[in-house]
C-alpha positions in Angstrom: 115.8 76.2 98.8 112.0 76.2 99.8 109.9 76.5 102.9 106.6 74.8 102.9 106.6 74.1 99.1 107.8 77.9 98.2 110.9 79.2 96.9 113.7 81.2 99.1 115.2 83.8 96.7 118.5 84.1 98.9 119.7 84.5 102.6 122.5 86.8 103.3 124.5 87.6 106.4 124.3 91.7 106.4 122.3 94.2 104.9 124.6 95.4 102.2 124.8 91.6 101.1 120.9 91.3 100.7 120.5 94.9 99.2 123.3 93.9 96.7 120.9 91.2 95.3 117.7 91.6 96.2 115.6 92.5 92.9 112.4 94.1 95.2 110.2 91.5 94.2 110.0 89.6 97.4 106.9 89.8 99.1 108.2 88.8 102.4 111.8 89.5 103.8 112.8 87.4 107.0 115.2 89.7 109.2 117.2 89.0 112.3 116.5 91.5 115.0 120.1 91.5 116.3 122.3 91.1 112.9 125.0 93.7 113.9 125.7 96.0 110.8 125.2 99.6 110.4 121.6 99.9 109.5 119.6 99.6 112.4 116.4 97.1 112.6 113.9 99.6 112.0 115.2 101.5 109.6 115.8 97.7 107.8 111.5 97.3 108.6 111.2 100.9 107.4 112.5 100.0 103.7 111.3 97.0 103.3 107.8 98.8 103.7 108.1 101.1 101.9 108.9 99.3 98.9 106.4 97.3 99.6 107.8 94.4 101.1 106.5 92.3 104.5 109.1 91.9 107.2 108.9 89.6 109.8 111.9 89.4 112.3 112.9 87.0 114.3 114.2 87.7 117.6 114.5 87.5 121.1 111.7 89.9 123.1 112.6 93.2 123.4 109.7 95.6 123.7 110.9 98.6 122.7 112.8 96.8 120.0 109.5 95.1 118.6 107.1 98.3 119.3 109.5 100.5 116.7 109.8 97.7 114.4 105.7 97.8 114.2 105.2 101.3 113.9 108.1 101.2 111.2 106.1 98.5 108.9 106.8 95.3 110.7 104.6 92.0 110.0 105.3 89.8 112.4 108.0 89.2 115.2 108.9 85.3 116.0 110.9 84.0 118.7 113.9 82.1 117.7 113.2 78.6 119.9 109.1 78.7 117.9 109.8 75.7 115.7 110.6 75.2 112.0 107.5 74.1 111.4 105.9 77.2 113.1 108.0 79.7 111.8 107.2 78.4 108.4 103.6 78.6 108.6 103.6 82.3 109.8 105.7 83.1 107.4 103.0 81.7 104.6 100.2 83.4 106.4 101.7 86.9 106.0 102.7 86.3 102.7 99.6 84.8 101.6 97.6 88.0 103.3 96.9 91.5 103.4 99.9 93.8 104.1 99.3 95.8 107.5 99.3 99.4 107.3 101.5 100.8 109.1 100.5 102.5 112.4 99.5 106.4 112.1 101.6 106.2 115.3 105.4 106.9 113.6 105.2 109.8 114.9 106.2 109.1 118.5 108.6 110.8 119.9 110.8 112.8 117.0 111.1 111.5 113.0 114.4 110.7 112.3 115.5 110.6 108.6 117.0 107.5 107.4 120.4 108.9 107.5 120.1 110.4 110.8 119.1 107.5 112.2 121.9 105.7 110.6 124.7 107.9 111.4 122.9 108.2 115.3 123.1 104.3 115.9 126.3 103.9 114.3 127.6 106.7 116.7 126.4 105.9 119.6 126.8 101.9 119.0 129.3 100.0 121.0 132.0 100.2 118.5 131.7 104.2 119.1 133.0 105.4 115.6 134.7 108.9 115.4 132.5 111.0 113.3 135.3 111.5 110.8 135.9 107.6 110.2 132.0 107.1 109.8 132.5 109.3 107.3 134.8 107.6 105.5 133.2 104.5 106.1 129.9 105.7 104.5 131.1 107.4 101.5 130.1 110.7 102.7 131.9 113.7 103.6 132.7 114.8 107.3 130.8 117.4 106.9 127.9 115.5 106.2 128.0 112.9 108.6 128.1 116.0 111.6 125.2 117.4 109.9 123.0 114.8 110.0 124.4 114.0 113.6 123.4 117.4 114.5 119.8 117.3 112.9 119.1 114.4 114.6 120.7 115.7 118.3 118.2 119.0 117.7 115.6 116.4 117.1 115.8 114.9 120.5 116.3 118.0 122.2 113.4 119.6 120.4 111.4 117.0 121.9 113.1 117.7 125.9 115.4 115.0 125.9 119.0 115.6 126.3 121.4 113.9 124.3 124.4 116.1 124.4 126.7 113.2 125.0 127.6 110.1 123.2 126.0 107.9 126.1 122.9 109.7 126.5 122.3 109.5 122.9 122.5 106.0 123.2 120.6 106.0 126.2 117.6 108.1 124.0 118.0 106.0 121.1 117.8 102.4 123.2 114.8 103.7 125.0 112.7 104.5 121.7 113.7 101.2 120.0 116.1 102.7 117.5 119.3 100.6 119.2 119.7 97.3 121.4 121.8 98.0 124.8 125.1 96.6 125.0 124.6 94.3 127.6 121.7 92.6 126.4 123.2 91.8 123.1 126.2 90.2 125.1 123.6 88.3 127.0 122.8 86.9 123.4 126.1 86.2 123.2 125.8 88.2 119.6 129.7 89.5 119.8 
């Protein structure tokens, strides 16, 4: 497959699928801001940067959604209804330009490691995972998984905001871009 004359290596439906082929030699990595797996968007945008790869996503407007994906490394965001034709040609100006740093900024509000993000969003995510079956869904030990839940709880409190319960972790982690809330994802009709 190609858009505007250049070759697509592959298009996957879930992270794990893409990660499972991708060779880290793509220069630009399209990415939908609302495919619902267990690694959050900016942690997706975080990787892909740091490998050296431009993301652009394509989603609906979310502010806080977009504004974490930036300071993580994203390119570009494109609405879905731009046209083909559009969506091609920003795609070709990013990957025919400079890379853009990413913002000295990251550092709003607390860092979260990759895994503490991970095991956060999963958590506090809609399908509301027991600790113990993240776990085991992970490949990590209990143990682990409430370690890294904890480190990233003492984060947030650290910085004043309570997050003691499962819904006000959620609450934290929609309002700094880290997780999309329930009911706008249903208005997308994305479940």
């Amino acid at each position: 497959m190609q858009i505007a004359g250049r070759p697509v290596s592959h298009s996957d439906y879930s992270w794990i699928q893409f990660i499972t082929k991708w060779d880290f030699s793509s220069a630009v990595v399209v990415v939908d801001a609302y495919l619902d797996d267990h690694v959050p968007l900016s942690l997706k945008v975080r990787a892909l940067y740091d490998v050296g790869s431009s993301a652009i996503v394509i989603g609906e407007p979310d502010d806080r959604l977009r504004h974490r994906a930036q300071l993580e490394g994203c390119q570009q965001w494109i609405r879905p209804d731009t046209g083909a034709a559009d969506i091609a040609r920003q795609i070709c100006e990013i990957a025919d330009g400079e890379r853009t740093p990413r913002p000295d900024s990251v550092a709003t509000g607390p860092h979260f490691t990759d895994r503490e993000l991970q095991i956060m969003t999963a958590y506090a995510s809609r399908r509301a995972p027991t600790a113990k079956a993240l776990a085991r869904s992970l490949g990590i030990s209990i143990d682990t998984a409430r370690s890294h839940l904890r480190a990233g709880r003492r984060k947030y409190e650290n910085a004043g905001v309570e997050v003691g319960s499962r819904k006000r972790l959620q609450q934290a982690l929609i309002g700094d871009g880290y997780m999309v809330d329930v009911d706008r994802w249903s208005a997308l009709a994305r479940w």
